[in-house]
C-alpha positions as CSV (number, residue, x, y, z in Angstrom):
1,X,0.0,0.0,0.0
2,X,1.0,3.9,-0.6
3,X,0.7,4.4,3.1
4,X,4.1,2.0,3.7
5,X,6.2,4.8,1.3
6,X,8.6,6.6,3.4
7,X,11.1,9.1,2.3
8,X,14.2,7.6,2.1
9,X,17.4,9.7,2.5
10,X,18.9,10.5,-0.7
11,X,22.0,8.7,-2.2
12,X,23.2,11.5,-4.0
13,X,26.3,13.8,-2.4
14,X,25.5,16.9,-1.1
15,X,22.7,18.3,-3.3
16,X,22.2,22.2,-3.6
17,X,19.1,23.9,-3.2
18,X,18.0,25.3,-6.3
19,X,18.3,29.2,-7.3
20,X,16.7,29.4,-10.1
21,X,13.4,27.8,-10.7
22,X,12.0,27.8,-13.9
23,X,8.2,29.1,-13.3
24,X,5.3,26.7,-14.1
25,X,2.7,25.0,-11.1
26,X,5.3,23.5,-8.8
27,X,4.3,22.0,-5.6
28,X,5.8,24.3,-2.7
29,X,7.0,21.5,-0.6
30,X,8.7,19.3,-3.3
31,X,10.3,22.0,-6.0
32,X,11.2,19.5,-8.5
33,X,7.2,18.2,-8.5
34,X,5.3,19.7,-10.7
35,X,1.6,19.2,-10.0
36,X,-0.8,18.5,-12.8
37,X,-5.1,20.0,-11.9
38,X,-6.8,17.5,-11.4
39,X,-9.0,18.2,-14.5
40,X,-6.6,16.3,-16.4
41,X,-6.8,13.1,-14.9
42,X,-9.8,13.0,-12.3
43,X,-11.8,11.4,-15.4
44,X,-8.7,9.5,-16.2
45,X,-8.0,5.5,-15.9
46,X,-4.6,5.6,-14.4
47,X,-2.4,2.6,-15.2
48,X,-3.0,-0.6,-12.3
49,X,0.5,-1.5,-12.8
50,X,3.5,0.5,-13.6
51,X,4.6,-0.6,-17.7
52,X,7.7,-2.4,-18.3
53,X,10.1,0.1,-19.1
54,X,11.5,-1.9,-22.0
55,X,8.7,-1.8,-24.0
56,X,5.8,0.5,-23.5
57,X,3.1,2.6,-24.5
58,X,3.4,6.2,-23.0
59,X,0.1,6.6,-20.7
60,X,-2.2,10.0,-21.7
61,X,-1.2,11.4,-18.1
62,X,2.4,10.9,-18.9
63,X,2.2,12.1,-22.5
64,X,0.6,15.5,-21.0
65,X,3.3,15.7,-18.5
66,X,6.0,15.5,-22.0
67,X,4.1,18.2,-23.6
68,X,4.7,20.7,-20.7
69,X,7.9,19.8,-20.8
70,X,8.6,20.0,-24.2
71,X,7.5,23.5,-23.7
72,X,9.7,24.4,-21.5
73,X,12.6,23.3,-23.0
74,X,11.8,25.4,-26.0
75,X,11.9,28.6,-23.5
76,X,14.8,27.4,-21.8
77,X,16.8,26.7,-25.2
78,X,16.1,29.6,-26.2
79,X,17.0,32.0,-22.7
80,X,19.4,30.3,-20.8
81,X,20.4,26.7,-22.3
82,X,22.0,28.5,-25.5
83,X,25.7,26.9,-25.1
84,X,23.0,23.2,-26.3
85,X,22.4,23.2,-29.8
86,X,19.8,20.1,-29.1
87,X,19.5,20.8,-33.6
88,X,23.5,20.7,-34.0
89,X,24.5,17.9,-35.6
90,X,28.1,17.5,-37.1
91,X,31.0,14.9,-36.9
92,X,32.4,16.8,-34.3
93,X,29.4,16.9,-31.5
94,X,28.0,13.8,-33.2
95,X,24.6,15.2,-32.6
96,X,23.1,17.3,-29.7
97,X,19.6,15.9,-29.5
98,X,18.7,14.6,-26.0
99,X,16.4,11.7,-24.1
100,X,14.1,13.6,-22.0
101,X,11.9,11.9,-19.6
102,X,9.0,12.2,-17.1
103,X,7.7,10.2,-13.7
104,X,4.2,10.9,-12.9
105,X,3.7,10.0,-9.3
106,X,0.9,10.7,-6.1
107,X,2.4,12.1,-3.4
108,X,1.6,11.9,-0.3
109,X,-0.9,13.8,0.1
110,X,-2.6,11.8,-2.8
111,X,-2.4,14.6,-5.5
112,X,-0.5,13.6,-8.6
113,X,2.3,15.4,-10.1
114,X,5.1,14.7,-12.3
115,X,9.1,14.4,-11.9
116,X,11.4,15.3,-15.1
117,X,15.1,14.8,-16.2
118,X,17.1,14.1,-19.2
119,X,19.9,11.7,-19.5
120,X,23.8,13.0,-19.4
121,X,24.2,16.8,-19.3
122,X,23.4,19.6,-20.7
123,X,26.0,22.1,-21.9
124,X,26.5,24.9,-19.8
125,X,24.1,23.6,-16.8
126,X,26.0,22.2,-13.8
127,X,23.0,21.9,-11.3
128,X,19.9,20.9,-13.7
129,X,17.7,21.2,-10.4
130,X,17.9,24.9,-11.4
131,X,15.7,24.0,-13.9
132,X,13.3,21.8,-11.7
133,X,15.1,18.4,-12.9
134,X,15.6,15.6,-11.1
135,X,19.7,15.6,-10.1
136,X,22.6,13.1,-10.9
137,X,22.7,10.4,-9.1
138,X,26.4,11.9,-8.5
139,X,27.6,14.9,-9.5
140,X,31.7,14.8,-9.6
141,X,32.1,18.7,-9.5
142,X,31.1,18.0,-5.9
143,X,32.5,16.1,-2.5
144,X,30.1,13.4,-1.1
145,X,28.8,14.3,2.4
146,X,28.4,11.3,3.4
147,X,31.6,9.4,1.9
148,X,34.1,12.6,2.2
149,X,35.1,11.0,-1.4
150,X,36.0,13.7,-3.7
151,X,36.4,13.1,-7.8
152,X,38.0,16.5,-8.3
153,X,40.6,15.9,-5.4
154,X,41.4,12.4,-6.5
155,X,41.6,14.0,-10.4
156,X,44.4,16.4,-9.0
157,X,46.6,13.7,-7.8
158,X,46.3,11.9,-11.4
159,X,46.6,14.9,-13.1
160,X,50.0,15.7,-11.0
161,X,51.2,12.1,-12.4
162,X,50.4,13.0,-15.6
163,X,52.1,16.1,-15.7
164,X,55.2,14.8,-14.1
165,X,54.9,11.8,-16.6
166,X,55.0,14.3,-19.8
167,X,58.2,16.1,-18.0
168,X,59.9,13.4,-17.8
169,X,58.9,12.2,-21.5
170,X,60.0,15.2,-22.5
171,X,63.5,16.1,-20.2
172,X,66.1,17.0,-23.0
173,X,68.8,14.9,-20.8
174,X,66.0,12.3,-21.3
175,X,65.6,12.8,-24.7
176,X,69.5,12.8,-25.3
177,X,70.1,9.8,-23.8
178,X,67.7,8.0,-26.0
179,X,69.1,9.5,-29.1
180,X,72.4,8.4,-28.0
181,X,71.2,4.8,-26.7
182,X,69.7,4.3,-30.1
183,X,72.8,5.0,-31.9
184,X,74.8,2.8,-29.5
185,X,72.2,0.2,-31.1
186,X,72.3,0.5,-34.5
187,X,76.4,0.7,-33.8
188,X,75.9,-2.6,-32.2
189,X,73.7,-4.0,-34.9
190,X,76.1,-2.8,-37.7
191,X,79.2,-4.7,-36.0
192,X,77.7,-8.0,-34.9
193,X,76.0,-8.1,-38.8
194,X,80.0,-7.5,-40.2
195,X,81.4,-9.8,-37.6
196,X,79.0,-12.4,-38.3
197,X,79.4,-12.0,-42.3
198,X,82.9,-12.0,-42.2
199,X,82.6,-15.1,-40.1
200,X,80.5,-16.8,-43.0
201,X,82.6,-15.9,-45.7
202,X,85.7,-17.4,-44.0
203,X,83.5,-20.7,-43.4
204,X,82.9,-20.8,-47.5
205,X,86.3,-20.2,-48.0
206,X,87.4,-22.8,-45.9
207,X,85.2,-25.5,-47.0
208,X,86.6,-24.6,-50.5
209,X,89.7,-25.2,-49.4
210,X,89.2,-28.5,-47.5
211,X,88.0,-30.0,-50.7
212,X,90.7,-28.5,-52.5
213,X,93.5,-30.0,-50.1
214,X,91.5,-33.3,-49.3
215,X,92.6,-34.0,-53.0
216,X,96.3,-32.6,-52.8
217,X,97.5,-33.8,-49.2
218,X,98.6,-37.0,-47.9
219,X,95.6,-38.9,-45.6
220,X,98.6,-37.4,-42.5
221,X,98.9,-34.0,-43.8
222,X,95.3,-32.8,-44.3
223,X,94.2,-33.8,-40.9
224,X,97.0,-31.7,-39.6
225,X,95.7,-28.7,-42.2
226,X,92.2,-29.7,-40.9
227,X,93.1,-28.9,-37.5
228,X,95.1,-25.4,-38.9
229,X,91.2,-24.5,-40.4
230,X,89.5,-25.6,-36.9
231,X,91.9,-23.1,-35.4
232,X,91.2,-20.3,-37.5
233,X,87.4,-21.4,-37.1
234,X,87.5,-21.0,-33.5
235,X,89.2,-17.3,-33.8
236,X,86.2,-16.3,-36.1
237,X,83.6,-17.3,-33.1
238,X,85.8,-15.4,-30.7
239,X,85.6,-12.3,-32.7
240,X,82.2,-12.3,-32.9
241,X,82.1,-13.0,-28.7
242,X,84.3,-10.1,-28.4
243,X,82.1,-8.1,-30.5
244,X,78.9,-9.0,-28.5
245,X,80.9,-8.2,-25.2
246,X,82.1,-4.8,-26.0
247,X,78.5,-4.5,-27.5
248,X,76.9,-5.4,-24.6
249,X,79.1,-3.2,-22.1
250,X,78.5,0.2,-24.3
251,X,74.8,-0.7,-24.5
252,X,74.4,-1.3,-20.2
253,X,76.8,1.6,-20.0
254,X,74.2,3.8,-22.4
255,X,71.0,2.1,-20.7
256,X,71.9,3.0,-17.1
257,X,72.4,6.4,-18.1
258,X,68.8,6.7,-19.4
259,X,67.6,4.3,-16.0
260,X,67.8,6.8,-13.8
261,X,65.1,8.8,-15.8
262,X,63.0,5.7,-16.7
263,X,62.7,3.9,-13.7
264,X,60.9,6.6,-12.3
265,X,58.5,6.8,-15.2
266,X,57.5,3.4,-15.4
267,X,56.7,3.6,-11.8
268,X,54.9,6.9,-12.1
269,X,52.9,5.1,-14.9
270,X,52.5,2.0,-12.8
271,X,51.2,4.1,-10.2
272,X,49.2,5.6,-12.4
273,X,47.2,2.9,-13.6
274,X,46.6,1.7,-9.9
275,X,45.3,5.2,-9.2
276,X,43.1,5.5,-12.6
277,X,41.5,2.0,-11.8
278,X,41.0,3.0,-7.9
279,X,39.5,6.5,-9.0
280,X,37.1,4.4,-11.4
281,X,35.4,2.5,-8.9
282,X,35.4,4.5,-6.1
283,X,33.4,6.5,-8.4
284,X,31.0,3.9,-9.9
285,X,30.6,3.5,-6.1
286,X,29.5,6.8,-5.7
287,X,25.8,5.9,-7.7
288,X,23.7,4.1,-5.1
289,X,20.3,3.0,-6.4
290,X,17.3,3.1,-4.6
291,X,14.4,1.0,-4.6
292,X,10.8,1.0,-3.4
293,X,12.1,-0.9,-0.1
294,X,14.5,1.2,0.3
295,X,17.7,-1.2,-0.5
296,X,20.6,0.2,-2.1
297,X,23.0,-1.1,-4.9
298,X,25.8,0.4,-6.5
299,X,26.6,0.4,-10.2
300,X,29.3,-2.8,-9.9
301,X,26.9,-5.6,-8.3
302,X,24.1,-4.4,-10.5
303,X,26.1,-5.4,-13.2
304,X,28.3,-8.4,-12.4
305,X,26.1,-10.5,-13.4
306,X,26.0,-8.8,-16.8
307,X,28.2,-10.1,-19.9
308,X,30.6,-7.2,-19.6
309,X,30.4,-7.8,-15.9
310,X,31.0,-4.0,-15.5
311,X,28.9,-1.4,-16.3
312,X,29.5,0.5,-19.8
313,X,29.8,4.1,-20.3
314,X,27.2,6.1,-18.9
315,X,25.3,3.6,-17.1
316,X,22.8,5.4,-14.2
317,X,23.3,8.7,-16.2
318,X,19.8,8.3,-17.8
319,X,16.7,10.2,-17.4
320,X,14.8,6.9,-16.3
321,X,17.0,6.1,-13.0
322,X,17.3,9.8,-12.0
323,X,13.3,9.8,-12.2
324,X,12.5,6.5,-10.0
325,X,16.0,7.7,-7.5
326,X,14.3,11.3,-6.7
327,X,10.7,9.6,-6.6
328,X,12.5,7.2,-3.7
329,X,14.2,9.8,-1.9
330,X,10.7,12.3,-2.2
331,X,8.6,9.2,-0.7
332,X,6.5,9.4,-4.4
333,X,4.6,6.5,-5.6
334,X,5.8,6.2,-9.2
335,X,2.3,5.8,-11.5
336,X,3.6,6.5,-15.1
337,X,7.0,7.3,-17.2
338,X,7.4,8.6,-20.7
339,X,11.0,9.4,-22.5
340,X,11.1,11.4,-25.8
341,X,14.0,12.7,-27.7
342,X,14.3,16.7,-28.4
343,X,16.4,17.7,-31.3
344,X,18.9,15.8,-33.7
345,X,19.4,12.2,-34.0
346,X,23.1,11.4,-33.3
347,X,24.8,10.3,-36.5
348,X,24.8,6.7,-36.5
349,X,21.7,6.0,-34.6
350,X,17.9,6.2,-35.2
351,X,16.2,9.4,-33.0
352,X,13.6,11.1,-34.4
353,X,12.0,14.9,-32.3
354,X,9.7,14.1,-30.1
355,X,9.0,10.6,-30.3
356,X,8.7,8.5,-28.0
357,X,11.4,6.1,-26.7
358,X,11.7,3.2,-24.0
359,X,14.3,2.8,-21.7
360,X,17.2,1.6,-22.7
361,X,18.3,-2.1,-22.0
362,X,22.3,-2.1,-22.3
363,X,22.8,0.8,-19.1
364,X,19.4,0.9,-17.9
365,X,17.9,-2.9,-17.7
366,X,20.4,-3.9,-14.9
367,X,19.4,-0.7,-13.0
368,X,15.8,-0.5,-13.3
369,X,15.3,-4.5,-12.2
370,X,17.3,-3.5,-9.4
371,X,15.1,0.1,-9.0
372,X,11.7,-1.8,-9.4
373,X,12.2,-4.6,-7.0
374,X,8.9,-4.4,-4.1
375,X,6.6,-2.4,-7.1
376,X,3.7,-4.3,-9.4
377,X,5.2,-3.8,-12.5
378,X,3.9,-5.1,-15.9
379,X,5.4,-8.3,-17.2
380,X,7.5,-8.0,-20.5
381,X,4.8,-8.0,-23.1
382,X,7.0,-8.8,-25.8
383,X,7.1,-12.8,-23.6
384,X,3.6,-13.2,-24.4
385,X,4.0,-12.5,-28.1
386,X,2.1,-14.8,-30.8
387,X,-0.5,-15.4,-28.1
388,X,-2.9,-13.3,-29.7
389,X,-2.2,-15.2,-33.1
390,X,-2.1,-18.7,-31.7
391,X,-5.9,-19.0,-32.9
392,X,-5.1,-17.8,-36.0
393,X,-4.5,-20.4,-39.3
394,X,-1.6,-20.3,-41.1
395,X,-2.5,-19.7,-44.5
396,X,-0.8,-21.6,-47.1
397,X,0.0,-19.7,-50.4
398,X,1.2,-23.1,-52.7
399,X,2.5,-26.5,-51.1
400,X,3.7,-30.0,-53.4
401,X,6.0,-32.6,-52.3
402,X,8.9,-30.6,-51.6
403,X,8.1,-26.9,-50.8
404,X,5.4,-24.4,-49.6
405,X,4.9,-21.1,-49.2
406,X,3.0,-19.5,-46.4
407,X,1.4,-15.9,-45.6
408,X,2.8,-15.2,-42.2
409,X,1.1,-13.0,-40.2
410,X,2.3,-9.9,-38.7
411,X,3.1,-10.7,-34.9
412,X,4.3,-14.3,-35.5
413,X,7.7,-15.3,-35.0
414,X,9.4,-17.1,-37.6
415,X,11.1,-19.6,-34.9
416,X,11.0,-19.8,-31.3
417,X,12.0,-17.4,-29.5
418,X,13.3,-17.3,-25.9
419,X,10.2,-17.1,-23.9
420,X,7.6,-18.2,-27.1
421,X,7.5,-21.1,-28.8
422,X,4.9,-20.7,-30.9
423,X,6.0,-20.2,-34.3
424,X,5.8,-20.5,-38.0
425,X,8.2,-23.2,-37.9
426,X,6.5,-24.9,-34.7
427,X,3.2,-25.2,-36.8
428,X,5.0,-26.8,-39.6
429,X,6.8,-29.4,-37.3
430,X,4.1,-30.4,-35.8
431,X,1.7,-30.4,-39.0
432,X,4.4,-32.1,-40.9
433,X,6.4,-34.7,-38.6
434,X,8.3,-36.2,-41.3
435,X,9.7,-33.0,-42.9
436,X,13.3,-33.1,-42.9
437,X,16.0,-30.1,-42.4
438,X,15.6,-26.6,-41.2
439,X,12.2,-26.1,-42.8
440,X,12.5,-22.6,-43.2
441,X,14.4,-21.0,-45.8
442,X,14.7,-17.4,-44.5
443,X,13.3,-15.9,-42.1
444,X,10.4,-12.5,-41.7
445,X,10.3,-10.3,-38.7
446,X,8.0,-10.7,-35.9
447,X,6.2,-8.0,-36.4
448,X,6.4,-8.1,-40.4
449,X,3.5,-10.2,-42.6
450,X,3.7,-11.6,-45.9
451,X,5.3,-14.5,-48.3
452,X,7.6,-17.1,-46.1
453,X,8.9,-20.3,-48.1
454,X,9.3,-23.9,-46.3
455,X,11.1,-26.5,-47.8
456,X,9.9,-29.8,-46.4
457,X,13.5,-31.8,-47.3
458,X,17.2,-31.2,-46.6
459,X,17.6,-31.1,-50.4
460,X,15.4,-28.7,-51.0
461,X,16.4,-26.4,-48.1
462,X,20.1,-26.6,-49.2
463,X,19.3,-25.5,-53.4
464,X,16.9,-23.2,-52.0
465,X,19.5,-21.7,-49.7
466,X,22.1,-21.4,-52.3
467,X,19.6,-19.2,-54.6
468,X,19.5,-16.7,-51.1
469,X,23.3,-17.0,-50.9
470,X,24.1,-15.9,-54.6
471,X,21.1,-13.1,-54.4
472,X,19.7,-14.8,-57.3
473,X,16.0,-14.6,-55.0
474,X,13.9,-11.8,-56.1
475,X,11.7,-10.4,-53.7
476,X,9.6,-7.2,-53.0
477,X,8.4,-5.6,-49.5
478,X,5.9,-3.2,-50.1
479,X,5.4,-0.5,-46.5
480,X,3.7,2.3,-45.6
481,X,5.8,5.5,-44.1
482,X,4.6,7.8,-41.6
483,X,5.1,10.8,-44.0
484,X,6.2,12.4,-47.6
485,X,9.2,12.3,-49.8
486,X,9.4,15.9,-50.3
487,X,12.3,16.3,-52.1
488,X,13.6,13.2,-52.1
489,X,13.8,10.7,-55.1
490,X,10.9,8.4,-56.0
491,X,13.3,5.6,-56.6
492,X,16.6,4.9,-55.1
493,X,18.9,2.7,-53.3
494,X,20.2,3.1,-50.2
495,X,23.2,1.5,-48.8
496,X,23.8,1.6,-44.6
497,X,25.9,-1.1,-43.2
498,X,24.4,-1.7,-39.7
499,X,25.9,-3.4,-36.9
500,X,23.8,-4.3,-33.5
501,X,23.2,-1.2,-31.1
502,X,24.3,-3.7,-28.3
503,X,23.6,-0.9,-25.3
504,X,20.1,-0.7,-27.0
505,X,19.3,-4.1,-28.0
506,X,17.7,-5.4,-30.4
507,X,17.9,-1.8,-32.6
508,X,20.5,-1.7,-34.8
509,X,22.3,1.4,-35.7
510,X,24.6,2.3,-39.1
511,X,28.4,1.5,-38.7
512,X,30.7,2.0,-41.3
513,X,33.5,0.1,-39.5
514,X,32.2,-2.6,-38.2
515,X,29.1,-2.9,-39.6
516,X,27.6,-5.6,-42.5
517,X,26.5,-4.7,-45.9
518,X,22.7,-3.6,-46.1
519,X,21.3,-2.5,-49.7
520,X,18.2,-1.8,-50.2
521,X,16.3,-0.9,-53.6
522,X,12.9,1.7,-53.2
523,X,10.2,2.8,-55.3
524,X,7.0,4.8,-54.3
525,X,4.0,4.0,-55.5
526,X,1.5,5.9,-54.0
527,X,0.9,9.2,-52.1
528,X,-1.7,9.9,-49.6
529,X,-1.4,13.8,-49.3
530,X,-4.6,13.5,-47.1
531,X,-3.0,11.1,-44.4
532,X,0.5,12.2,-44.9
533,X,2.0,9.0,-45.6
534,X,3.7,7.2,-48.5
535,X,3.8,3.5,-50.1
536,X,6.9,2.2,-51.2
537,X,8.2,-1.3,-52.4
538,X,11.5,-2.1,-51.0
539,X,14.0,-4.2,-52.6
540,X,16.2,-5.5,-50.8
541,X,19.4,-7.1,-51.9
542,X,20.7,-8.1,-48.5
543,X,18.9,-9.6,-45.6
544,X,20.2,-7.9,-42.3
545,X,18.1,-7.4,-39.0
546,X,15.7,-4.9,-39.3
547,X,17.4,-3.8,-42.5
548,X,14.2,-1.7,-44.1
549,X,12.5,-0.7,-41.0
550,X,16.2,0.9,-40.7
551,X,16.8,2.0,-43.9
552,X,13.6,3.6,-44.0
553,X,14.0,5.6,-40.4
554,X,17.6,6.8,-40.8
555,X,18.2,10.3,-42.1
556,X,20.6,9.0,-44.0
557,X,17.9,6.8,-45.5
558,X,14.7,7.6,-46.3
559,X,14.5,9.9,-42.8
560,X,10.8,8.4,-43.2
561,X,9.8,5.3,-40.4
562,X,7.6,3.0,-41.3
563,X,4.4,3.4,-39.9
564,X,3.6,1.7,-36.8
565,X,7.3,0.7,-36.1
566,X,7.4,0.9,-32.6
567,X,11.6,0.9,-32.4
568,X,12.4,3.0,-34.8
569,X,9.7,5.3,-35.2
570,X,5.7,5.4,-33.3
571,X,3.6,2.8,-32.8
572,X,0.1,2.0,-34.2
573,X,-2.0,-0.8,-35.0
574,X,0.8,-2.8,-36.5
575,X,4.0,-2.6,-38.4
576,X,2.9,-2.0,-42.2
577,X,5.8,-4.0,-43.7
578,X,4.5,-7.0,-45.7
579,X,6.6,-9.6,-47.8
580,X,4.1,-9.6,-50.3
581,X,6.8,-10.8,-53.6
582,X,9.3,-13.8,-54.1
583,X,10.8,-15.1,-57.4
584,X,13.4,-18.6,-57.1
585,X,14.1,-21.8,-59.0
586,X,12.1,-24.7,-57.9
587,X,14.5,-27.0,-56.1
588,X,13.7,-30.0,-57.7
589,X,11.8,-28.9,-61.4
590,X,14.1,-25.7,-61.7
591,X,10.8,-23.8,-62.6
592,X,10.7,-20.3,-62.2
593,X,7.7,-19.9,-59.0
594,X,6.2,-16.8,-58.5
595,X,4.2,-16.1,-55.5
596,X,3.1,-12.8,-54.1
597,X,0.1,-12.0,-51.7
598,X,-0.9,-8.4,-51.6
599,X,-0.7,-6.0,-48.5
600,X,-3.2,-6.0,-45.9
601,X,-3.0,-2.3,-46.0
């Protein structure tokens, strides 16, 4: 029950009251609550469980709550956060767009209002509860009250290594010594290399002459000159020893000079290290989540148990664990979130103005399951997919002895999944036990309908996969996007390698390093000026993950999501991508078998 939330005393160090508060209806005891009249939601079903932050929805009441906030941001953009350009976007800043998020909560005295925050900083803004956002978890500019740990302090000291590492890099004695310990190497190379040559040349001389003599001399004689040649063999192999030696006693000579500057480096940088890894987690100590029961956890048990087994980069930074820390540490019972981005999408990625994001899974997941423990949160809906199409028959498009094609529906999974097994390829199995080999050729999206093609032998599924392999496959997508070309072309290709966003799983992002090959032919084909949206036909010569929902989103694309895509762009009643064209050789008859099924929308 509400009635068991307490305050709880806040993890963060040393917060400062805030000067500057930006005006707007803020609740007088709580400054960074800002109550919402209770016109807006007194008529209002308010969520019975809090959504799962992975995959959600946005509530009405939290979607009003963004909208204020939006408009504050523009006023604050505008008069006092002008060093953020949130529309700046250049290979330098790599984007200045920003995740903004809101918490609406009851407080105790059962009124509701709502939290706000945005992940990372803002440039120019070192206290955001100026502003009436929630805090960092730990601000570094500052020392912890209740730790006495100070980042800035600890900074110094590395900082002081660092410069006396660069001064003794850069000592002209130093640098001297080097230059002069070099040469006494390449000297020393030079000299063994003649000594060693000479010492060859003699050897081919002398075997030259053994066979020459063994020919000339009595049996008594030549083992007497054979002992003459071991003789002069053995004074080769101590010139080259005496060359080494003398070698060897210039180059300690040279090298102890140059000790006395780099034993004292190599321990500074030793030290260093020690002090860089100790200054690390002392700091990732320094972020101490809250949950509903009050238990704390810092940033390195949440993620041991994670495959990095140490949190990435920004991790507890983001506007979701700000919002559920301050709602903790006000005593506020947490009744809706919502996170939008405002301004550019970074480079690589997919972020579009204003719409509507999830938490992320790669710094948040491990936080929030930590942060959420003791509340009634909402299972993760994306567990119970392909109930809702278990009733639903799987219609078959063409089926003989060795193949068949099927119209998946949209919301079906191709193959099991980790927490559903219910599947395209589960029907088959079970409707056709004595199929052989993988069954299914390629693969469709969950959320994407349309032609999939079966192979009920090994045979078949191997000639069948070769036609994918060599591209010689034709097939068409046709999709619907949330808007107009403009200016764009009506026909195209686009070609964005993507590579898995693995701190924001299962998007994918565009990497030109690391990434694979994605190309993807487009035509339009219809406009609907009325609706604002387009039909296109995709072509796609490769087959990556999410490679036209991608393709389609990215600015670099067709800056155009696909309507409903609830990852890359806003949900609706379904993702309109359908598979509706595929052209191949018939495994066995090597007829040409052409099957399309037109879009449901």
């Amino acid at each position: 029950a509400f009635s068991t939330i307490t305050k709880l005393s806040s993890s963060r160090c040393d917060v400062p009251t805030p000067t500057a508060m930006v005006r707007g209806e803020i609740d007088n005891e709580d400054p960074l609550l800002t109550t919402i009249p209770i016109d807006r939601y007194q008529n209002v079903e308010l969520p019975p469980v809090f959504a799962y932050p992975h995959f959600y929805e946005p509530h009405p009441i939290a979607k009003y709550a963004c909208e204020q906030v939006r408009e504050q941001i523009k006023t604050l953009a505008t008069d006092e956060w002008t060093q953020h350009n949130f529309f700046s976007q250049s290979d330098d800043d790599n984007g200045a767009g920003k995740m903004f998020g809101v918490l609406v909560v009851r407080a105790d005295n059962g009124s509701l209002g709502y939290l706000k925050a945005y992940s990372g900083s803002i440039t120019g803004v070192t206290h955001s509860e100026q502003y009436g956002f929630c805090p960092t978890l730990y601000n570094r500019f500052e020392t912890c009250e209740r730790t006495g740990f100070s980042y800035l302090a600890e900074e110094a000291e590395l900082n002081k290594m660092n410069l006396r590492i660069e001064e003794l890099e850069n000592d002209p004695k130093r640098i001297e010594l080097k230059t002069a310990l070099d040469a006494v190497k390449e000297r020393a190379m030079i000299s063994l290399a003649a000594a060693k040559t000479q010492q060859k040349e003699q050897k081919k001389k002398r075997q030259v002459l053994r066979e020459q003599m063994r020919e000339e001399l009595s049996p008594e004689d030549f083992v007497v000159f054979e002992a003459d040649l071991a003789q002069e063999s053995a004074c080769y192999q101590r010139q080259v020893k005496q060359v080494k030696a003398a070698n060897t006693k210039e180059l300690k000579h040279s090298q102890a000079s140059l000790d006395e500057f780099e034993i004292e480096l190599q321990e500074l940088k030793r030290r260093r290290g020690e002090k860089s890894n100790s200054l690390q987690s002392q700091t990732l100590q320094q972020y101490q989540f809250l949950n509903i029961n009050g238990q704390r956890k810092s940033l390195l048990p949440i993620f041991a148990d994670t495959p990095l087994q140490r949190p990435p980069p920004g991790a507890g930074d983001c506007a979701a664990p700000k919002l559920l820390q301050q709602a903790f540490v006000s005593g506020f019972k947490p009744i809706a979130m919502a996170e939008f981005w405002y301004g550019d999408s970074p480079l690589l990625e997919v972020r579009k103005h204003n719409f509507y994001y999830p938490a992320c899974r790669g710094k948040c997941e491990p936080i929030l399951r930590h942060m959420l423990q003791g509340m009634n949160v909402e299972d993760n809906p994306l567990d119970l997919v392909g109930e809702e199409v278990e009733s639903n028959k799987l219609d078959i498009v063409f089926e003989d002895d060795f193949i068949m094609a099927v119209n998946k529906p949209n919301e079906m999974l191709s193959t099991p999944g980790r927490h559903q097994e219910y599947s395209v390829y589960t029907i088959i199995k079970e409707s056709y036990p004595s199929a052989t080999g993988p069954l299914l050729v390629h693969r469709l999206d969950m959320s994407t309908s349309g032609v999939l093609l079966i192979a009920k032998d090994k045979d078949s599924h191997q000639i069948l996969q070769e036609q994918f392999i060599n591209r010689t496959v034709k097939k068409r997508y046709t999709a619907l996007l949330e808007g107009l070309f403009d200016n764009r072309e009506e026909k195209g290709f686009i070609d964005l390698p993507l590579a898995l966003d693995y701190l924001n799983r299962p998007m994918q992002k565009v990497d030109y390093n690391e990434g694979k090959a994605a190309q993807t032919f487009y035509e339009v084909v219809d406009t609907d000026l009325e609706k604002n949206r387009t039909k296109v036909h995709f072509y796609p010569r490769t087959g990556r993950t999410h490679q036209l929902r991608v393709h389609a989103a990215h600015e670099q694309g067709l800056n155009i999501p696909i309507v409903g895509d609830d990852i890359y762009g806003q949900r609706d009643e379904r993702l309109h991508l359908h598979a509706d064209f595929i052209e191949f050789l018939h495994p066995v008859t090597n007829k040409t078998m052409t099957f399309s099924v037109k879009a449901p929308f």
